[in-house]
N, C-alpha and C positions, 0 to 999 in steps of 0.2 A: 504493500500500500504506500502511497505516496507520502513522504514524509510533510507534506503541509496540512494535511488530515491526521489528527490525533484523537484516539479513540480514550472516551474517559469512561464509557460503560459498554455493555453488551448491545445497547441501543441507542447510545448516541456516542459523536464523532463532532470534533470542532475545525472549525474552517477560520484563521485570520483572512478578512478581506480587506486589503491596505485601504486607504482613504480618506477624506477629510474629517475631521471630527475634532475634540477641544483636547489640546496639548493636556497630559505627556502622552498620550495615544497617538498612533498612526495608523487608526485603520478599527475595524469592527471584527466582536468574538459573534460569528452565525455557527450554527447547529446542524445538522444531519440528524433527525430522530426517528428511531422507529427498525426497521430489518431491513435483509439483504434483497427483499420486493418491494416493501413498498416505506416511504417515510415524505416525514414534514421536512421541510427549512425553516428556520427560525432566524428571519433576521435576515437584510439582503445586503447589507453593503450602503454606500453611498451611492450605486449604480458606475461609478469609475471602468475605467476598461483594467485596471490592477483589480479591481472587487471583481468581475464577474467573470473575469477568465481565473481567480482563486478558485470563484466557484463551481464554474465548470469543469477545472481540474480535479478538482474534490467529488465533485460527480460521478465522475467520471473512473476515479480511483476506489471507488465503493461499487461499481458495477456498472455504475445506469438505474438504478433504481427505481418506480415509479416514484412522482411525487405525488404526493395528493394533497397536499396543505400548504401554501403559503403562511407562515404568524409572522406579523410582524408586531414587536414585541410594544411599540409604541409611536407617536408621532413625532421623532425627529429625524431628521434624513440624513444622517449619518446609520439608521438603521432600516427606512424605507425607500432609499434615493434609487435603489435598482431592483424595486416589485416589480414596475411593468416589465421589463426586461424579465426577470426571473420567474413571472406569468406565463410570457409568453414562451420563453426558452425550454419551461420545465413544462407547459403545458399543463399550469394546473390554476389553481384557485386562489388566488390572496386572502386575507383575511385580520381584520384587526377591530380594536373593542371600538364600538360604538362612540364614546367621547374622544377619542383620538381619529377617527375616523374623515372628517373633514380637514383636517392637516395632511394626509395622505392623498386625498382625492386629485388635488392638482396636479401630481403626480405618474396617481395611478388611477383613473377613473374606473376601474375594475374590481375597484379594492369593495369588498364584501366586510359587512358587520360580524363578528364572533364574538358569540357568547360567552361565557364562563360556564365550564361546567366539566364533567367528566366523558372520553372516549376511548377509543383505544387505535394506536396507529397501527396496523400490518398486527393485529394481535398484541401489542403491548401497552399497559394500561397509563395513561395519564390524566391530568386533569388540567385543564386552563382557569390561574388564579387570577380574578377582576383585584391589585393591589397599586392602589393610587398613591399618587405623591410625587413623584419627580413629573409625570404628566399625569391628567386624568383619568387616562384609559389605559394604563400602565399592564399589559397580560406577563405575566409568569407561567413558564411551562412546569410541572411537578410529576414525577415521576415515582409514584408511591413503593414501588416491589422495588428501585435503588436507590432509595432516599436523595435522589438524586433532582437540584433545581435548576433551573433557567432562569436567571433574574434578572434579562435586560439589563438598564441600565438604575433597577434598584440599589444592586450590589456590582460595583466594580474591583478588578482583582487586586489593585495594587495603592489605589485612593481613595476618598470617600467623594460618593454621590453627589453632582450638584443639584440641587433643587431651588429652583428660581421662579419668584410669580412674574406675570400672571398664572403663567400653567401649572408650573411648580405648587407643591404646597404644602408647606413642612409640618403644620399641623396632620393632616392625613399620611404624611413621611411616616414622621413618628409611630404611627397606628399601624402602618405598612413593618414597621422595623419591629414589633411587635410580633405580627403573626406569623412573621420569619421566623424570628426566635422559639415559637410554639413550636413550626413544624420541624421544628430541629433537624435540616438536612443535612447530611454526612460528606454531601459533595456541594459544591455551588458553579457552574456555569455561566462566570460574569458578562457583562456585552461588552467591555473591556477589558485587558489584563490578563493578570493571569488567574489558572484555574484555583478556586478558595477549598484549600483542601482541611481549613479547619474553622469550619460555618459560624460555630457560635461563640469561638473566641473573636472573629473579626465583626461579627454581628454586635455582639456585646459594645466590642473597641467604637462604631457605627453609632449606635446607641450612647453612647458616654462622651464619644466628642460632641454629637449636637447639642447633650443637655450642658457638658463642659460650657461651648459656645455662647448657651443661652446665659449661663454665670456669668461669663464677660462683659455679654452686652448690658444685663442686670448692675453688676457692678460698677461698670464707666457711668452709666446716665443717672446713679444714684449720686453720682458729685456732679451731676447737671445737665443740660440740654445736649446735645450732640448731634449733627448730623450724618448720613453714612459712611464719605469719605474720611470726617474725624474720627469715626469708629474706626475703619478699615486702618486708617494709618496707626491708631492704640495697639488695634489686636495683630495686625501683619506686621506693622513696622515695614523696612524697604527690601521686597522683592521683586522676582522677572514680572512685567507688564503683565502676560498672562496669569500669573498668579494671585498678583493686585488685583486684576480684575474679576478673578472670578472670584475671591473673597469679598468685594464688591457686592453681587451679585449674591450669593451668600447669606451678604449680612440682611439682604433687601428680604429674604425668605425667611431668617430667623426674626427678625420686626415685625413682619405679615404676623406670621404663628402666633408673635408675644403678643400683637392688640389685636388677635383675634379671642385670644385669654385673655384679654382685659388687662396686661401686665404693663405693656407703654401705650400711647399713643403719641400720634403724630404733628407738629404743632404747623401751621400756615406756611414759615418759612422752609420747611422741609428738614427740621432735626423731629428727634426725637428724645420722649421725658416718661419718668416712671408715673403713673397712676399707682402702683403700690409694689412694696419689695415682696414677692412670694419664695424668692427660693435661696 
């Protein structure tokens, strides 16, 4: 088998598809799921000519397989930029949750609503998890006989998750970092990175730097008003431009959450102030 396909269970196989997406990544973790007749893809790429000849190598190095499922695992196009393409290539069906579903459509005007729920690909059992927060329509593939997950871009392999409003919404994050943690998976399948081969210790780590985070922000606007780049310059201090920025960005979705709790809100000029210290 081709070494750009690496098998992490009896029924799934990962594909890196180089391409654009937000530094330090270069490129998207897609899936092969399912047997040696018939399986899903999870996840297409940016649609690049490096992403879809990955994937048709990949293909192609597993047999030929039928496809029968397109998921895409969410609406940002570093993980749906090459549905139509991989529609039509693979001859088969797109498909992604209903609130991320018009993000796609531009796209891929073929792109089909998928429910959450339980199936089985070529005989092997899964279930498709509806868990929001980094977008709305956020699918998780779960593989219950190898505790084995697909987590988009819930869980990445090497960083933590951005989650940014409007679409983002770390309130729902949180609740999503939860019910990971429940199903206690033994493998994880990030949409970036590498593969998490120890779920609940970096779930946990996940879980403790945003409520860390939230202590921060708590803490700076309790000695007074603040707005985001004064936060971002407190808590980053001076790093690479991308990095500033996406802590930026960041801080915009840890604010969301806290005056969605009632814990700051936001004043006219665009800082922000404690309505009361909770934590």
């Amino acid at each position: 088998m081709s070494a750009a396909v690496e098998q992490l269970s009896p029924a799934v196989w990962r594909v890196h598809a180089p391409g654009l997406t937000l530094k330090p990544y270069e490129g998207t973790q897609c899936y092969f799921v399912g047997t040696a007749a018939e399986v899903w893809l999870v996840d297409t790429g940016d649609g690049g000519p490096r992403a879809t000849e990955a994937l048709a190598a990949a293909w192609a190095a597993l047999g030929e397989p039928r496809v029968s499922q397109i998921l895409i695992t969410h609406g940002h196009r570093d993980h749906f930029g090459g549905a139509s393409w991989a529609g039509e290539f693979f001859q088969a069906l797109v498909g992604v949750h209903a609130a991320d579903r018009a993000a796609v459509l531009a796209d891929c005007p073929a792109a089909e609503e998928l429910a959450p729920g339980r199936c089985a690909i070529g005989g092997v059992p899964v279930e498709l998890l509806h868990l929001p927060g980094h977008t709305p329509g956020q699918l998780n593939l779960w593989l219950p006989e190898e505790h084995l997950l697909l987590a988009g871009d819930n869980v990445l392999g090497d960083t933590t998750s951005v989650v940014v409003p409007p679409a983002g919404d770390l309130h729902a994050y949180r609740q999503t970092l939860e019910r990971l943690l429940a199903l206690s998976p033994s493998v994880i399948g990030p949409g970036h990175g590498s593969v998490v081969r120890d779920p609940r210790g970096w779930l946990a780590y996940y879980r403790e730097h945003r409520a860390e985070r939230d202590r921060q922000v708590v803490d700076l606007l309790a000695e007074g008003a603040l707005s985001v780049p004064e936060l971002s310059a407190a808590i980053y201090g001076q790093r690479e431009v991308h990095l500033y920025r996406a802590g930026q960005l960041m801080l915009l979705g840890h604010l969301a959450a806290l005056e969605r709790e009632g814990v700051v809100t936001e004043l006219s000029d665009g800082r922000y102030v404690l309505r009361e210290v909770p934590l």
